[in-house]
C-alpha positions in Angstrom: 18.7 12.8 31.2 21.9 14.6 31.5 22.7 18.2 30.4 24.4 16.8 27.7 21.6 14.9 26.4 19.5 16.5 23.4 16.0 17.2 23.7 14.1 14.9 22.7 11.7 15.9 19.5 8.1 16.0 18.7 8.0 12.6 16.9 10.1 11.0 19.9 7.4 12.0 22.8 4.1 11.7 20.5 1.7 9.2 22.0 -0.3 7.5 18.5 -3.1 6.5 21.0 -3.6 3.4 19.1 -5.2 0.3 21.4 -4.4 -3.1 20.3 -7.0 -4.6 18.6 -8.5 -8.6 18.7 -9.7 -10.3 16.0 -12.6 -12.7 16.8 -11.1 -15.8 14.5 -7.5 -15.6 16.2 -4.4 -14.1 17.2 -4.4 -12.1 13.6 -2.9 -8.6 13.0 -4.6 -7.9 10.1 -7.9 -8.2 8.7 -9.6 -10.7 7.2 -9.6 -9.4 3.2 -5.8 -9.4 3.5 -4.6 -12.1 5.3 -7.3 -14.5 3.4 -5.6 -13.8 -0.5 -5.0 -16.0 -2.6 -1.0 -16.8 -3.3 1.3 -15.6 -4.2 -0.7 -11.9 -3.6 -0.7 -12.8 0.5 3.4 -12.9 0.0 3.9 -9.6 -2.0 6.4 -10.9 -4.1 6.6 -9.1 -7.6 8.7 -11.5 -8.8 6.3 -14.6 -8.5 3.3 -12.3 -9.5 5.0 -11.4 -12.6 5.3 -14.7 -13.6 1.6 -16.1 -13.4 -0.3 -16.2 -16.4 -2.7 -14.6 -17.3 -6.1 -16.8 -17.2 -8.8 -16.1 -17.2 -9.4 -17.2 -13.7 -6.1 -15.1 -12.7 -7.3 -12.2 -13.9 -10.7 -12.5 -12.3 -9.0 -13.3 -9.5 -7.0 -9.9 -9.4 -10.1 -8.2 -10.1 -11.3 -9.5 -6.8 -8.4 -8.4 -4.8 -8.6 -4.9 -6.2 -12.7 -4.7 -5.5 -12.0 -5.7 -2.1 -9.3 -3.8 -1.4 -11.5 -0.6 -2.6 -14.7 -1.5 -0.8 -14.1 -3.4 2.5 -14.3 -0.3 5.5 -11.3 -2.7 7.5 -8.9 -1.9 5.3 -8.7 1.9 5.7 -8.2 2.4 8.8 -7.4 6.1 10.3 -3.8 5.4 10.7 -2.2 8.8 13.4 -0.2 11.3 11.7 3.1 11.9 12.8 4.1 15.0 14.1 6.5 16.4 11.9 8.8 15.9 10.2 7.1 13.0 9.5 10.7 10.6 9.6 8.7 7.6 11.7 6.8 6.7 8.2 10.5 5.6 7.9 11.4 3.4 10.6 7.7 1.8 10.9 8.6 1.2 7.2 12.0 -0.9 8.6 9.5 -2.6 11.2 7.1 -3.7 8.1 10.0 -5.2 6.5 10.9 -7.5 9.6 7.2 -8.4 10.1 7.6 -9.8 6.6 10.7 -11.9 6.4 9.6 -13.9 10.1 6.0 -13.6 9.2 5.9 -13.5 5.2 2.3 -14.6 4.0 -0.5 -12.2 5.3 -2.1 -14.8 7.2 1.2 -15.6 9.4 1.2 -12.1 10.9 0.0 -12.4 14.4 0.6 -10.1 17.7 2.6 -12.9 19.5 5.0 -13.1 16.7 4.7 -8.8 16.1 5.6 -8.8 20.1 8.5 -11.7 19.6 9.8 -9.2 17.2 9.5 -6.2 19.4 11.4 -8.3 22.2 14.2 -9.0 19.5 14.6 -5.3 18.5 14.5 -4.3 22.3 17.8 -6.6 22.8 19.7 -4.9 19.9 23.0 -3.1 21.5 21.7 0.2 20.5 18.2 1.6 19.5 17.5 4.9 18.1 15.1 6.9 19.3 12.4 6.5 17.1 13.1 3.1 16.8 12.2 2.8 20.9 8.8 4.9 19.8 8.3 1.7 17.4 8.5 -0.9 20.1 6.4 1.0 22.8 3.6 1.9 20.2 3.8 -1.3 18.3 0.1 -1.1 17.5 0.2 2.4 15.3 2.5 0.7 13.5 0.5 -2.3 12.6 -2.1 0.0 11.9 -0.4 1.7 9.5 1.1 -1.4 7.8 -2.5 -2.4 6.7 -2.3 0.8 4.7 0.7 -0.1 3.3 0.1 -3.7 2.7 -3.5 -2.7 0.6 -1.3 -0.1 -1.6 1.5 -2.6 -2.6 -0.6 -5.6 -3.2 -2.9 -3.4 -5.4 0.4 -2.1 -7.1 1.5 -5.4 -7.9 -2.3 -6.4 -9.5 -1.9 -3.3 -11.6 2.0 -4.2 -12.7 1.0 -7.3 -13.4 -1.5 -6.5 -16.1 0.7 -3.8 -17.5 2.9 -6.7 -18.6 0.4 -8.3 -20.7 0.8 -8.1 -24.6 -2.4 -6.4 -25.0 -3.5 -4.8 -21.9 -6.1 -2.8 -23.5 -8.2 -6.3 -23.4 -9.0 -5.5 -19.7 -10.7 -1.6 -20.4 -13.8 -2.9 -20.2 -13.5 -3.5 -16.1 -9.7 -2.5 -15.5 -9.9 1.2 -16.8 -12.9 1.8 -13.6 -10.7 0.3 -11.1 -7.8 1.8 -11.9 -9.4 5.1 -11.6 -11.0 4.5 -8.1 -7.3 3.7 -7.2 -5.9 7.1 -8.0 -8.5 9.2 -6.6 -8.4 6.6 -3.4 -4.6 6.6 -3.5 -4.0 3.0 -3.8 -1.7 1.8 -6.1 -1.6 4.9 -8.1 1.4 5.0 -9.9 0.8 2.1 -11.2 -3.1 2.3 -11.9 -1.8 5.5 -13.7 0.7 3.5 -15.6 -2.0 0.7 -16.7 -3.7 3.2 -17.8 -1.2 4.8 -20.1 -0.1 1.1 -21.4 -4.1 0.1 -22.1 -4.7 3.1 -24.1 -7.6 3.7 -26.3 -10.5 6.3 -26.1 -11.7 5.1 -22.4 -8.2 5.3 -20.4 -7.5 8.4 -22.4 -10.1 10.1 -21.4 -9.9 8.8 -17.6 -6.3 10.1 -17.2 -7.8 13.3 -18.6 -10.6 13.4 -15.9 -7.9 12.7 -13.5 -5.3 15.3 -14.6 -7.7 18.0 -13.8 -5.9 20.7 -11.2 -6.5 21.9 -8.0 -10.2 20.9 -8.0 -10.3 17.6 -10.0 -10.9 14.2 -8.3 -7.0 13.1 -7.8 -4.8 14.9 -5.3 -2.6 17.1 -6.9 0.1 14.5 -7.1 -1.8 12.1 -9.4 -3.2 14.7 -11.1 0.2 15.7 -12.0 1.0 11.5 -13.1 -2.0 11.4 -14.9 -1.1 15.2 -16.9 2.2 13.5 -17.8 1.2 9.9 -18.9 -1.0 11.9 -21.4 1.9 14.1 -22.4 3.9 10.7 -22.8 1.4 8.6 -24.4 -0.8 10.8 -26.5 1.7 14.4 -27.3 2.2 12.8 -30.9 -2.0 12.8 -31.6 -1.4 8.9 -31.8 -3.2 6.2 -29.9 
């Protein structure tokens, strides 16, 4: 490094610690509940998940998803915090997106296409620095997309039955999941908004539960969601 050189930071140096894991059926990245969903959910495309209908049988099998995606120990795994400021959420957010366009159903993501990847960003002309902490520590970054992978596929179950005509015909098992989502953090914007758009006694009174500050069950950022759906939905006494 010459004198010219700036130091580099924090984020650059830090050493996630993350070993690369095996999975016993294959070459697979991620675990089995996400790269065995049913399509188009293993593609995360909103646009083709907006336009299934809604069946019976494809709502019970979004129920599923969710369920799973709350209850299977694989799917939260402790992902390394970042030293701050925190700007490598960013770029393994970039290295997500590339894993998805050569690898784009759940099931295709394996490490010997992850490390064809990492060979291809390696030969780019120029890599920043935190993009070179990406391809040395490819593995916290895998980690981290399961995290991201369980909240966007949840978001897109809960988006999808927002759309219905009468989404208030789901309460009876949609109103319980939605709020183990927010105080789990997955998919909550959208559980949030289901909730608002279903309506009716039981959803009111969950986003009340979940709007309770500093010591109620949602962190204080859904809390403040769910204290502003009510305002939206319910500030006229209607509903």
């Amino acid at each position: 490094m010459s004198e010219s050189d700036p130091e580099p930071n924090a984020e650059e140096t830090w050493d996630p610690q993350v070993a690369r894991w095996h999975d016993p059926e294959g070459d697979y990245v991620l675990p089995h509940a996400l790269r065995s969903l049913p399509q188009p959910w293993d593609e995360c495309d909103r646009r083709r998940v907006a336009e299934l209908p809604r069946t019976d049988e494809r709502l019970a099998e979004a129920r599923r998803v969710v369920t799973v995606f709350l209850n299977d120990p694989e799917l939260t795994p402790h992902v390394p915090q970042p030293p701050s400021p925190g700007l490598l959420w960013y770029v393994w957010e970039e290295f997500h997106q590339a894993v998805g366009k050569s690898m784009p159903r759940t099931g295709d993501v394996t490490w010997s296409g992850v490390d064809e990847l990492v060979r291809a960003w390696r030969g780019r002309p120029q890599l920043h620095p935190l993009q070179r902490h990406v391809v040395r520590h490819v593995e916290a970054a895998m980690l981290a997309m399961i995290a991201s992978l369980r909240d966007d596929i949840a978001d897109s179950v809960f988006r999808w039955l927002a759309l219905d005509p009468d989404p208030g015909g789901f309460a009876d098992w949609a109103v319980g999941l939605a709020e183990r989502c927010v105080t789990e953090d997955i998919g909550a914007d959208s559980a949030i908004e289901l909730l608002g758009a279903m309506g009716g006694p039981a959803a009111r009174a969950e986003l009340q539960r979940l709007s309770v500050k500093p010591d109620g069950p949602a962190s204080w950022e859904n809390a403040e969601a769910a204290q502003g759906m009510l305002f939206d939905r319910w500030s006229d006494g209607t509903r």
